[in-house]
C-alpha positions as CSV (number, residue, x, y, z in Angstrom):
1,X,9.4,15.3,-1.0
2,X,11.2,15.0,-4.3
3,X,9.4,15.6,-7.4
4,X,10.0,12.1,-8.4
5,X,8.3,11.0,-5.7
6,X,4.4,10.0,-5.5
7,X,2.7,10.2,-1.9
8,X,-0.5,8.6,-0.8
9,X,-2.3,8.0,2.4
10,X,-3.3,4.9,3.2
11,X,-6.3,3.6,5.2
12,X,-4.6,4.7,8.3
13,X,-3.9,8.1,6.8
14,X,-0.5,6.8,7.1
15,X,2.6,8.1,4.0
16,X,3.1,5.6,1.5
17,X,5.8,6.6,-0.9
18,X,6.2,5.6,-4.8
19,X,9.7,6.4,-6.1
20,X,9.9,7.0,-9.6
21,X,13.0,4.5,-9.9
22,X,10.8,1.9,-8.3
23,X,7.7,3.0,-10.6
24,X,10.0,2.3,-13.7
25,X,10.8,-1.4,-12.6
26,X,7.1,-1.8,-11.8
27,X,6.6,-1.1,-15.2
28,X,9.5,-2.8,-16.7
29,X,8.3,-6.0,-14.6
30,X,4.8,-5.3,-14.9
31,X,3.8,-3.6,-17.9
32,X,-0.1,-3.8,-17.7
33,X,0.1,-2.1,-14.4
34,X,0.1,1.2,-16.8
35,X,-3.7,0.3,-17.5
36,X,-4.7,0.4,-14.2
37,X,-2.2,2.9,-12.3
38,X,-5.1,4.9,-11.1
39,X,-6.3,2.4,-8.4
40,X,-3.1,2.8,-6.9
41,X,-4.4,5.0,-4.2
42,X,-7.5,3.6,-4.7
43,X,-5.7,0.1,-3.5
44,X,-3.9,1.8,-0.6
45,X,-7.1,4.1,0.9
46,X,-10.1,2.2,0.1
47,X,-8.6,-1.6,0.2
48,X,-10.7,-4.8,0.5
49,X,-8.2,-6.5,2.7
50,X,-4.8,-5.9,4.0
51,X,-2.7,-8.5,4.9
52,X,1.2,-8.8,6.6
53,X,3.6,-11.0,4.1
54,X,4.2,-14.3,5.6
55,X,8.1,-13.6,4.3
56,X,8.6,-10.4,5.7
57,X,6.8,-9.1,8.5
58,X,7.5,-5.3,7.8
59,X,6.1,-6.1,4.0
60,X,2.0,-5.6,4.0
61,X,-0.2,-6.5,0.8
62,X,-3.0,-4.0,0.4
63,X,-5.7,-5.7,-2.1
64,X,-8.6,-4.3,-3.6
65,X,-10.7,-6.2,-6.0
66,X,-11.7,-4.1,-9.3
67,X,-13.9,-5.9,-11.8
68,X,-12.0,-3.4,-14.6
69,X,-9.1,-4.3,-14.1
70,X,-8.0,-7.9,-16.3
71,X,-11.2,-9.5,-16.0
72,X,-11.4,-8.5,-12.6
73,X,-8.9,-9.1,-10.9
74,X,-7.4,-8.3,-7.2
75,X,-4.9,-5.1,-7.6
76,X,-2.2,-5.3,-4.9
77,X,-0.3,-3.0,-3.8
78,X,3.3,-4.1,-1.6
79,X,4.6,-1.5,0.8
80,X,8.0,-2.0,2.8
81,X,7.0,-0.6,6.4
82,X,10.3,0.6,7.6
83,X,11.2,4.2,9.0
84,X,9.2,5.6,6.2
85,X,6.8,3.4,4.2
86,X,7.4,2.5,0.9
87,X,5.9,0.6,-2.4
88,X,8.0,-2.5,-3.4
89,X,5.9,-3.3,-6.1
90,X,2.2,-3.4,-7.5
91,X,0.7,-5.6,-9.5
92,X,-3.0,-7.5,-10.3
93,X,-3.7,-11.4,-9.7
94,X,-6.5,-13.9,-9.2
95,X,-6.2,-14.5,-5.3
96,X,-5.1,-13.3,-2.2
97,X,-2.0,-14.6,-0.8
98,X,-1.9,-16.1,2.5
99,X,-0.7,-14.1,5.7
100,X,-1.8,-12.4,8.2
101,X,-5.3,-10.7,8.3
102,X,-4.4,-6.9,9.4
103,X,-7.2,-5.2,8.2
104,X,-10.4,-5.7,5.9
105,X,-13.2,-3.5,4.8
């Protein structure tokens, strides 16, 4: 693992990764995700709802709603499934997008 690297295990207790080059666009794109950062792994191990991207079908959403967070608002977290898995992007919103149901709590 690099030291620019942030690993978390999802509900699977399978390795998501967060790169730090991908954590600075998050936050370039997404400033307010700095606010609620923590619920990252929250997001990824304890998520309401997990659902495949109707776009991609190696992309998964991981949602989790949090009442904190903007008014309460559903944090998502995107991971790329490929050889290793990896966050895309994070970011917080009103509703869950449409796709396939994987998993829900």
């Amino acid at each position: 693992m690099s030291t620019d690297e942030q690993i978390y295990a999802d509900v699977f207790d399978e390795e998501i990764i967060l790169t730090a080059q991908v954590r600075t666009v998050i936050l370039t794109k997404h400033p307010e995700v700095a606010d609620f950062s923590h619920e990252i792994e929250k997001a990824l191990r304890e998520p309401d709802e997990i659902r495949r991207s109707i776009r991609d079908e190696r992309v998964v959403l991981y949602y989790r709603h949090v009442a904190e967070v903007l008014n309460g608002k559903w944090v998502v977290v995107v991971v790329k499934r490929l050889e290793q898995n990896f966050v895309s992007t994070i970011y917080a919103t009103d509703q869950i997008k449409s796709g396939e149901v994987i998993w829900t709590k």
